[in-house]
N, CA, C and O of each residue as an XYZ file, in Angstrom:
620
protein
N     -20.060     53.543    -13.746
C     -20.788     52.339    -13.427
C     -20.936     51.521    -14.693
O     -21.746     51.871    -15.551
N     -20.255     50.549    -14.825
C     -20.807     49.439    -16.014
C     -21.466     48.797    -15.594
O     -21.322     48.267    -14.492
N     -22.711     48.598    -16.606
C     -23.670     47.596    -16.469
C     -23.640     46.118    -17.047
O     -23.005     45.899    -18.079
N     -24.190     45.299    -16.519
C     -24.322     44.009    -16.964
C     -25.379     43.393    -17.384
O     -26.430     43.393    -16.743
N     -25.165     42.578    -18.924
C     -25.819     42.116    -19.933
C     -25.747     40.667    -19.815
O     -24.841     39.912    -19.461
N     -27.144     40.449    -20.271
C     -27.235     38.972    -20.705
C     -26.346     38.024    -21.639
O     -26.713     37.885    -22.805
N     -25.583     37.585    -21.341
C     -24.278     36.966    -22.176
C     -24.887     35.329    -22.848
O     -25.527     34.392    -22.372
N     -24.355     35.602    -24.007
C     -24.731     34.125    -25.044
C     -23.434     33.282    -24.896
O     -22.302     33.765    -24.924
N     -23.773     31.771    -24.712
C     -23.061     30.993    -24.414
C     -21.473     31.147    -25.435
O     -20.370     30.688    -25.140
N     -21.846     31.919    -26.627
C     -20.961     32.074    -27.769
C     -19.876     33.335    -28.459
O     -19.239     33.464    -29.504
N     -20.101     34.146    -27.195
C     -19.640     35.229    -27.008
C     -18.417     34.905    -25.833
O     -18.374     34.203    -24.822
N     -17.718     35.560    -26.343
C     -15.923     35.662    -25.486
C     -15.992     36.814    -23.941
O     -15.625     36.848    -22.767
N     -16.682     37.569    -24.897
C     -16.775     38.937    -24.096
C     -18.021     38.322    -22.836
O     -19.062     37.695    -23.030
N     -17.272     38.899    -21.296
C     -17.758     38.584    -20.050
C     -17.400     39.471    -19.099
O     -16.545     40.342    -19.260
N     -18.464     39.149    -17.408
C     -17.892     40.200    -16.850
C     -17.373     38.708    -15.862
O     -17.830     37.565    -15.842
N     -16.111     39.426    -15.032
C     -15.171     38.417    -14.679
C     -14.115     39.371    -13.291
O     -13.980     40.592    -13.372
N     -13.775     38.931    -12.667
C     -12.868     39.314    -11.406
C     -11.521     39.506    -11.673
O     -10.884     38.590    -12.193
N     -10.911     40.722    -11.351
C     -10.165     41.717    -11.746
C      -8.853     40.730    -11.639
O      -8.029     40.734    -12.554
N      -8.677     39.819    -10.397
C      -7.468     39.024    -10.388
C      -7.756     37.700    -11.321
O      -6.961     36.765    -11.233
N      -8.971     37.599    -12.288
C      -8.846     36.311    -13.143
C      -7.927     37.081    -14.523
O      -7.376     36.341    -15.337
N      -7.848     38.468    -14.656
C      -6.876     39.061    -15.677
C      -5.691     38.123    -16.235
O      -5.121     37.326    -15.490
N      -5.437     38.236    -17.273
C      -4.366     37.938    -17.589
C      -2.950     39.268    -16.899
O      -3.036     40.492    -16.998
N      -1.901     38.551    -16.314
C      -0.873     39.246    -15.569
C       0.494     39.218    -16.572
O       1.414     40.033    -16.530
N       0.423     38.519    -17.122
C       1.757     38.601    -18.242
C       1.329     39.072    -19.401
O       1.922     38.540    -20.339
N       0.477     39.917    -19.743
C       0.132     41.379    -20.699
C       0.140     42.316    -20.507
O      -0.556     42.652    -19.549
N       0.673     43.076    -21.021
C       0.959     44.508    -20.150
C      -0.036     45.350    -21.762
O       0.272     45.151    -22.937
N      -0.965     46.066    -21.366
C      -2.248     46.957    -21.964
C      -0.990     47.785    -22.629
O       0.073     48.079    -22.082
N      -1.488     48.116    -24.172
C      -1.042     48.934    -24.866
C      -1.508     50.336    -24.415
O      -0.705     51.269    -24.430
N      -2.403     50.456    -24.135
C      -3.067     51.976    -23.553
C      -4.072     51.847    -22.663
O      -5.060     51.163    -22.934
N      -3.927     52.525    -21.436
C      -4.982     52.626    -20.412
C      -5.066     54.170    -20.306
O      -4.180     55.022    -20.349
N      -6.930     54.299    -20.095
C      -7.662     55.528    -19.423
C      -7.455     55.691    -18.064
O      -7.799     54.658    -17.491
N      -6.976     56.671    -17.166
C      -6.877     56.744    -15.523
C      -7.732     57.812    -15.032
O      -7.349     58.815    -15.634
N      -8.556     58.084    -14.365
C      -9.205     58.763    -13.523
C      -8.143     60.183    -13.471
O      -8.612     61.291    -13.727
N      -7.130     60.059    -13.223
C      -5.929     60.707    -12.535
C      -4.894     61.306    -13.768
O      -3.894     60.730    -14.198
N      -5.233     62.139    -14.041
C      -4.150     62.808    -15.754
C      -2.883     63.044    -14.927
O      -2.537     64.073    -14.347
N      -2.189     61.697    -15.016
C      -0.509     62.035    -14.508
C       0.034     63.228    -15.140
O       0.574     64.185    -14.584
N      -0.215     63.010    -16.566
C       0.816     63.690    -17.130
C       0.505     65.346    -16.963
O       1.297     66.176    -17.410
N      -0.581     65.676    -16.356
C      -1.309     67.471    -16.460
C      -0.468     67.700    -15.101
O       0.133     68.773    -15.065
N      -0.321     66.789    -13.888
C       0.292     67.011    -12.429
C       1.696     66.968    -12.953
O       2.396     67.174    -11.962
N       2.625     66.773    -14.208
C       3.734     66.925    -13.817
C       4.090     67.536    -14.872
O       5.258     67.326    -15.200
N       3.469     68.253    -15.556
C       3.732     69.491    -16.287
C       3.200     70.839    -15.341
O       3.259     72.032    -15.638
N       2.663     70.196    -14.103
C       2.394     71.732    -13.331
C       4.022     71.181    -12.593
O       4.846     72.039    -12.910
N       4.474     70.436    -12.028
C       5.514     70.497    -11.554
C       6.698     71.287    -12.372
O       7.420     72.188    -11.944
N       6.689     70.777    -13.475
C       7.689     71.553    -14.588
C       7.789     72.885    -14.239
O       8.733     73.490    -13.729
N       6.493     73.336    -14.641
C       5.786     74.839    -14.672
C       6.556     75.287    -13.233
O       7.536     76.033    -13.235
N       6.111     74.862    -12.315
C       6.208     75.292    -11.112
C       7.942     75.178    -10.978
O       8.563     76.120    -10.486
N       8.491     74.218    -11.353
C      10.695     74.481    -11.161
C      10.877     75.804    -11.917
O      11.623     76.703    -11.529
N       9.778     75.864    -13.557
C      10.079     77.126    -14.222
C      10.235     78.544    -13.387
O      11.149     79.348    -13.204
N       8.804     78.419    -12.965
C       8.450     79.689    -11.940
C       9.405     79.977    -11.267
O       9.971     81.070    -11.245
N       9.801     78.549    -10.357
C      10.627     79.036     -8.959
C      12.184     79.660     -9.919
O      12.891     80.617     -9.601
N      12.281     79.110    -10.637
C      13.533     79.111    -11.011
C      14.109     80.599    -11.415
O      15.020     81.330    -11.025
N      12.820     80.652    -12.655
C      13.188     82.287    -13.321
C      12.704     83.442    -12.192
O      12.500     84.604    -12.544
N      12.614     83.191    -11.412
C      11.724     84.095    -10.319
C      10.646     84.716    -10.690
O      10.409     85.851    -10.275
N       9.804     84.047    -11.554
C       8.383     84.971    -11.976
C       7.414     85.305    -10.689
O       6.950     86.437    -10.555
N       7.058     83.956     -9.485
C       6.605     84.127     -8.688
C       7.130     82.810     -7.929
O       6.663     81.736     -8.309
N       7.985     82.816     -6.975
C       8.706     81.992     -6.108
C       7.067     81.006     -5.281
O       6.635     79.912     -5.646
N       6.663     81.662     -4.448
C       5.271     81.400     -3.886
C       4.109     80.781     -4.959
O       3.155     80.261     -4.381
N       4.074     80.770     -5.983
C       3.478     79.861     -7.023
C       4.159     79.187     -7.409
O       3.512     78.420     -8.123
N       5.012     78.966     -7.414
C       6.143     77.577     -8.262
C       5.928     76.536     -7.248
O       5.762     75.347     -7.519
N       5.941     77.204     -5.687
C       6.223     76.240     -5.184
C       4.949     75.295     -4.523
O       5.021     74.168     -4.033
N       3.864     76.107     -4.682
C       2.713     75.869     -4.616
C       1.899     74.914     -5.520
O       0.983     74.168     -5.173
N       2.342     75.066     -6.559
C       1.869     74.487     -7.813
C       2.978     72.773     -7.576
O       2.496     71.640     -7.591
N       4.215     73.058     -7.415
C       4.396     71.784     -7.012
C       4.525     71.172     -6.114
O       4.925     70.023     -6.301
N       4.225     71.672     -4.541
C       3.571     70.658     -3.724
C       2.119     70.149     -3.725
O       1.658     69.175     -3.130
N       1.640     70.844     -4.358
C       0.253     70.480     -4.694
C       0.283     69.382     -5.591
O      -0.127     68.276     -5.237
N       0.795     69.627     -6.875
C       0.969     68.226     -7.670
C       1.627     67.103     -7.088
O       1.178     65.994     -7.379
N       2.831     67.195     -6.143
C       3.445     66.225     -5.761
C       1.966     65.416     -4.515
O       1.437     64.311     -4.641
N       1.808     66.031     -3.892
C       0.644     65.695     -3.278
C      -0.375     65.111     -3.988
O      -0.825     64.164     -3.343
N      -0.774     65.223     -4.739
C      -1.969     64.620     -5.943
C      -1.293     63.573     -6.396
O      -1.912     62.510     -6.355
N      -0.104     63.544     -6.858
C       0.472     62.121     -7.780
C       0.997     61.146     -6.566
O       1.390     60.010     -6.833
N       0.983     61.709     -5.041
C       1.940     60.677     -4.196
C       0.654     59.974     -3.588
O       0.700     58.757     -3.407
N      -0.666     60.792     -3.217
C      -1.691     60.719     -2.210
C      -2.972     60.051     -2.794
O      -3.531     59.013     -2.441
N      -3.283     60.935     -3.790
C      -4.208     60.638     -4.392
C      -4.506     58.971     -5.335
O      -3.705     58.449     -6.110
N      -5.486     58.592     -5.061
C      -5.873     57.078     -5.794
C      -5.803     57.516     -7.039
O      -6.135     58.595     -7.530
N      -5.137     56.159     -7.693
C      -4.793     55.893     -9.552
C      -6.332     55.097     -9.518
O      -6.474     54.015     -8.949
N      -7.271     55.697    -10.106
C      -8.894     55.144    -10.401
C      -8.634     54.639    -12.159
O      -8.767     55.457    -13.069
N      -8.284     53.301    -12.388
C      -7.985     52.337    -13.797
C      -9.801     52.312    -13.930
O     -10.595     51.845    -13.114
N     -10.145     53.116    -15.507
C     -11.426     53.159    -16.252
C     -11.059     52.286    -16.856
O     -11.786     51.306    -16.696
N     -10.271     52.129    -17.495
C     -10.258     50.806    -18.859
C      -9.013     50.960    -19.484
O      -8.344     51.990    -19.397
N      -8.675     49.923    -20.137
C      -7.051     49.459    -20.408
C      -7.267     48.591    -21.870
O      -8.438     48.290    -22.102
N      -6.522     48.278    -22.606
C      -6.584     48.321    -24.075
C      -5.859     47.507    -24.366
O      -4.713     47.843    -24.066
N      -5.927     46.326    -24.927
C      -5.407     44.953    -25.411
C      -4.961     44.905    -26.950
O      -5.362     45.761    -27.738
N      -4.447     44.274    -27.186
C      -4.191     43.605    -28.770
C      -5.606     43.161    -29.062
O      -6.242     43.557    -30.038
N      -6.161     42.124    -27.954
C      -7.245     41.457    -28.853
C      -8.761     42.350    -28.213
O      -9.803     42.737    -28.743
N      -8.239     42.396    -26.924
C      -9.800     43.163    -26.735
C      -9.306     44.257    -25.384
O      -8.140     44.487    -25.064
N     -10.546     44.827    -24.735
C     -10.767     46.127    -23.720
C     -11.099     45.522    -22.600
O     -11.796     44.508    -22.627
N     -10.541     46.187    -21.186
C     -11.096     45.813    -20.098
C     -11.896     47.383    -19.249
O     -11.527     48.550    -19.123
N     -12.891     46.748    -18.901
C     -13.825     48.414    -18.490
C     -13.827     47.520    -17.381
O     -14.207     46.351    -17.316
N     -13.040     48.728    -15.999
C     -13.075     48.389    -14.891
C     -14.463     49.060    -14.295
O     -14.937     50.035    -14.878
N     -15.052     48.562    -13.214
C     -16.113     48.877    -12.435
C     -15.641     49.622    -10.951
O     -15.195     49.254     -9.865
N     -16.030     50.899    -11.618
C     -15.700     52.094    -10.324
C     -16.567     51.921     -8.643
O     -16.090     52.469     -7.649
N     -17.888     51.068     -8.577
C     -18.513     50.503     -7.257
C     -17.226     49.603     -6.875
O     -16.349     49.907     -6.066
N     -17.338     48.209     -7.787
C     -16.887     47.115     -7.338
C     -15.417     47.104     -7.768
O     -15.226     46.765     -8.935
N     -14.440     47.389     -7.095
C     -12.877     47.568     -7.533
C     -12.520     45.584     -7.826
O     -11.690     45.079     -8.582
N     -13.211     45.109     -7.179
C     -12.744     43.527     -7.930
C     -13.235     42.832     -8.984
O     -12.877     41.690     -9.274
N     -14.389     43.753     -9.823
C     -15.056     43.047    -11.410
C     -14.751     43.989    -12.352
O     -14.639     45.205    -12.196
N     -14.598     43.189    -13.558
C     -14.287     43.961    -14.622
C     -15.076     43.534    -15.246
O     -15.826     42.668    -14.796
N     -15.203     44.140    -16.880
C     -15.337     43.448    -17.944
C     -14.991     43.340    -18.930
O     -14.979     44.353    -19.629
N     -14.629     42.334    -19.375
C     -13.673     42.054    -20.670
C     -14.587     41.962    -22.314
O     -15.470     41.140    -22.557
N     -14.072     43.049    -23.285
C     -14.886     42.782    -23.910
C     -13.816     42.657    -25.364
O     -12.925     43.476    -25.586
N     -14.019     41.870    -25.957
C     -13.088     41.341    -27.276
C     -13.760     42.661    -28.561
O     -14.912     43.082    -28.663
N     -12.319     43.086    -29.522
C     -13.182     44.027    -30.098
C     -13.554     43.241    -31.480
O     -13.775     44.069    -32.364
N     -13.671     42.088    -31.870
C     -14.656     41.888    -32.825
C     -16.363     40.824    -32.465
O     -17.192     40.042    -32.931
N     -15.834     41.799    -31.016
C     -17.412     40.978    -31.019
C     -18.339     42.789    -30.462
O     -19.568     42.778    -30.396
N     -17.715     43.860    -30.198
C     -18.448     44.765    -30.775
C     -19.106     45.673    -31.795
O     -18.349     46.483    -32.329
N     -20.110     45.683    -32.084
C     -20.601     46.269    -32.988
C     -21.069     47.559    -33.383
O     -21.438     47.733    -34.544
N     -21.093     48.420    -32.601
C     -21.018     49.766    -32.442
C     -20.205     50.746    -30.784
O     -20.177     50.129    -29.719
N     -19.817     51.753    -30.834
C     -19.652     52.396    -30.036
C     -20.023     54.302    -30.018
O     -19.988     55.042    -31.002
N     -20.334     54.667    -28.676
C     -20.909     56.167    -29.143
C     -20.569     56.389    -27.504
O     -20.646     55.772    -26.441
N     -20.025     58.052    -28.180
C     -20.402     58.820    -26.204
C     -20.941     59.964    -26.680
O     -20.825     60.718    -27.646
N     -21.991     59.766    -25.018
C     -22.816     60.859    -24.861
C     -21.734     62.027    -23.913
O     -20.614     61.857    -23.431
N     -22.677     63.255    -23.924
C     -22.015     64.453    -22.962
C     -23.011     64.856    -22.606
O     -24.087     64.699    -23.182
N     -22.801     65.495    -21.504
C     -24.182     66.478    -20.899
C     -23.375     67.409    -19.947
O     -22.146     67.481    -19.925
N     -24.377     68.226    -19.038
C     -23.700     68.895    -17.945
C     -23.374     68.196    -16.803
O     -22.454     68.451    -16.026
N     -23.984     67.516    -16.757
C     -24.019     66.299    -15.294
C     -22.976     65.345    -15.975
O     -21.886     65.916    -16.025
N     -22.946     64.309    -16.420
C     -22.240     63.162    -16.647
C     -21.991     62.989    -18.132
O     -22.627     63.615    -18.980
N     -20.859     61.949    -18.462
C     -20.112     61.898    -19.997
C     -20.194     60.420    -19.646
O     -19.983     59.964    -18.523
N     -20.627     59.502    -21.070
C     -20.986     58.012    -21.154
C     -20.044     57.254    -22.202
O     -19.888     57.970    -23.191
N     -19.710     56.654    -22.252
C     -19.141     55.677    -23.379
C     -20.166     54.540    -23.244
O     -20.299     54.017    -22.138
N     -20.803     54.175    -24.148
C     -21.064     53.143    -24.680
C     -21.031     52.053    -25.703
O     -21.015     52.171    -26.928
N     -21.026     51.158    -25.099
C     -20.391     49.884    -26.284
C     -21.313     49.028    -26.090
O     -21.728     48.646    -24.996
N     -21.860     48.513    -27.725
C     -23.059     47.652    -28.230
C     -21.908     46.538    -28.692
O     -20.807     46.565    -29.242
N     -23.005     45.336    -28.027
C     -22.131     44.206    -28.776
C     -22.782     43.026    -29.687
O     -23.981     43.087    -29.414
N     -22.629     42.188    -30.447
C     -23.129     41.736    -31.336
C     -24.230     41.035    -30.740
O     -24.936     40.536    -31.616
N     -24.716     40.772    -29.359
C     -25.310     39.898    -28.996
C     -26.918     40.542    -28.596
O     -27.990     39.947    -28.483
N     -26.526     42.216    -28.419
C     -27.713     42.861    -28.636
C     -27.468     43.455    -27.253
O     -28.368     44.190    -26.847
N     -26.206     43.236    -26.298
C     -26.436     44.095    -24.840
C     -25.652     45.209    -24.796
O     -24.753     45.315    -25.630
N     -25.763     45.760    -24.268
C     -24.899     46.814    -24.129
C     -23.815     47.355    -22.934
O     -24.253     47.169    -21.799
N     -22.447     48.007    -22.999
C     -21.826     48.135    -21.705
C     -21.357     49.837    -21.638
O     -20.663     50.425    -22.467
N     -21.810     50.254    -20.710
C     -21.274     51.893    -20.338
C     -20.555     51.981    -19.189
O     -20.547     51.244    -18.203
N     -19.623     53.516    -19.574
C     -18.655     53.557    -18.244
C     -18.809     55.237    -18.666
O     -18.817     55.827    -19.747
N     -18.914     55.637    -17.362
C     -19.166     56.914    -17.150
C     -17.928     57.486    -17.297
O     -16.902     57.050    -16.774
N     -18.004     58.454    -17.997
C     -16.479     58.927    -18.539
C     -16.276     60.640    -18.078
O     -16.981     61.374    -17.386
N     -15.128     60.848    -18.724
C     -14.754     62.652    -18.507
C     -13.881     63.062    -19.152
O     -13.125     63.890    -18.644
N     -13.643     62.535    -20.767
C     -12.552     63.651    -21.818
C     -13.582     63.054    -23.047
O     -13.598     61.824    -23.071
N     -14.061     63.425    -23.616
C     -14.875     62.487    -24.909
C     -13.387     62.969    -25.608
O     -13.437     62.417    -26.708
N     -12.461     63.501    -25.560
C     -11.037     63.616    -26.629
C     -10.430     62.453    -26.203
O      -9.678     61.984    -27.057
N     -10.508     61.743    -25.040
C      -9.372     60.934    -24.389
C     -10.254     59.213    -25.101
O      -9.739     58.256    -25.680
N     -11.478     59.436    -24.763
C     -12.120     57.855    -24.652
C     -12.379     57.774    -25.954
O     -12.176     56.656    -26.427
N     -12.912     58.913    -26.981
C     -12.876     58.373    -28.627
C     -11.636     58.262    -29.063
O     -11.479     57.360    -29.886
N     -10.231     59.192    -28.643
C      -8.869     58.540    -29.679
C      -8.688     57.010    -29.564
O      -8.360     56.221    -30.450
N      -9.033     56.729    -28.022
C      -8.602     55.314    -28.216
C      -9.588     54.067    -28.472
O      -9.406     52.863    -28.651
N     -10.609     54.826    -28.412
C     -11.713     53.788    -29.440
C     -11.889     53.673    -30.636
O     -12.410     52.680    -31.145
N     -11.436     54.785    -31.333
C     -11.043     54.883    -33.003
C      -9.904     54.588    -33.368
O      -9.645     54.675    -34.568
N      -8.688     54.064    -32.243
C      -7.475     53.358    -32.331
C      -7.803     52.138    -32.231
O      -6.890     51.564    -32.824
N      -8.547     51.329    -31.850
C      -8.874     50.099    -31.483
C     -10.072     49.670    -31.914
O     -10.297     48.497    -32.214
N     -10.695     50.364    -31.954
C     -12.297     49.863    -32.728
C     -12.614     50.609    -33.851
O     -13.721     51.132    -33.976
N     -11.443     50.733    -34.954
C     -11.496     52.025    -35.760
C     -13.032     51.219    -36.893
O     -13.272     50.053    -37.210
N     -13.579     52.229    -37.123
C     -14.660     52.425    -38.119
C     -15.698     51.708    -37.635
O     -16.156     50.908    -38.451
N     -16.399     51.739    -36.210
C     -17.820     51.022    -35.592
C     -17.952     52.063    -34.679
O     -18.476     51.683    -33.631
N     -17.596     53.500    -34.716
C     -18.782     54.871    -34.239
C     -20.023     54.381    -34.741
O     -20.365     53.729    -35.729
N     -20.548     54.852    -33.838
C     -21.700     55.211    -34.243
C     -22.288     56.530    -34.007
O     -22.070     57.063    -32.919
N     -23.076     57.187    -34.970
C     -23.379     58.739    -34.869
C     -24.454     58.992    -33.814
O     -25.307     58.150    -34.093
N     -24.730     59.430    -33.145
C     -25.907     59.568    -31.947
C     -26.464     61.268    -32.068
O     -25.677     62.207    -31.950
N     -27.599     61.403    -32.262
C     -28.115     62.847    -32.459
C     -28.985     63.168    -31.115
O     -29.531     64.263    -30.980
């Protein structure tokens, strides 16, 4: 769930409707709900299996199951990664986003718990935007790729 902040007339960063995107940029790196790449290294796994005959009945299991997950299952877009700035999609509302430019943020931090994992991003204007997350390995590489040196430490 991202939340929405009081925006200064002087700030770039907004929340805005998923088809006002720019369409002739294609995102240097996007977060997906959906780890393609873990479903088709079980497929691998699973030609291995069937192949060497370790267990015929798990090879093939393992990849109709993945094929099923990557054909069936919804691609859920968390956020996608620009030259100039980030878009944090809104998991309620599949038609708002928000676009946030990265020199108009000023800190970033994720929380963890047992229940839920947070990214949050402070922006110069004093509001703040979170998106409920699930790899803190996946959402800090590419915030320290893109927003390198504005962590912030959280105790």
């Amino acid at each position: 769930m991202i939340t929405q902040a009081c925006y200064t007339y002087d700030m770039k960063s907004k929340e805005l409707k998923t088809h006002n995107l720019p369409v002739d940029i294609f995102p240097i790196s996007k977060i997906d709900a959906k780890p393609e790449w873990l479903f088709i290294l079980f497929i691998i796994l699973g030609f291995f299996s069937f192949t060497y005959e370790i267990s015929r009945f798990y090879g093939v299991a393992m990849i109709l199951t993945s094929l099923c997950v990557l054909l069936f299952m919804p691609k859920v877009r968390l956020m996608e990664f620009f030259q100039e700035y980030l878009v944090m999609f809104n998991k309620a509302d599949k038609s708002s986003c928000v676009l946030i430019y990265y020199d108009e943020i000023s800190s970033w931090y994720y929380t963890w718990s047992a229940n839920r994992d947070y990214l949050y991003i402070e922006l110069e204007n004093g509001s703040t935007e979170k998106i409920e997350a699930f790899s803190k390995t996946v959402f800090e590489a590419n915030m320290n790729r893109f927003v390198r040196g504005k962590k912030k430490i959280v105790k």
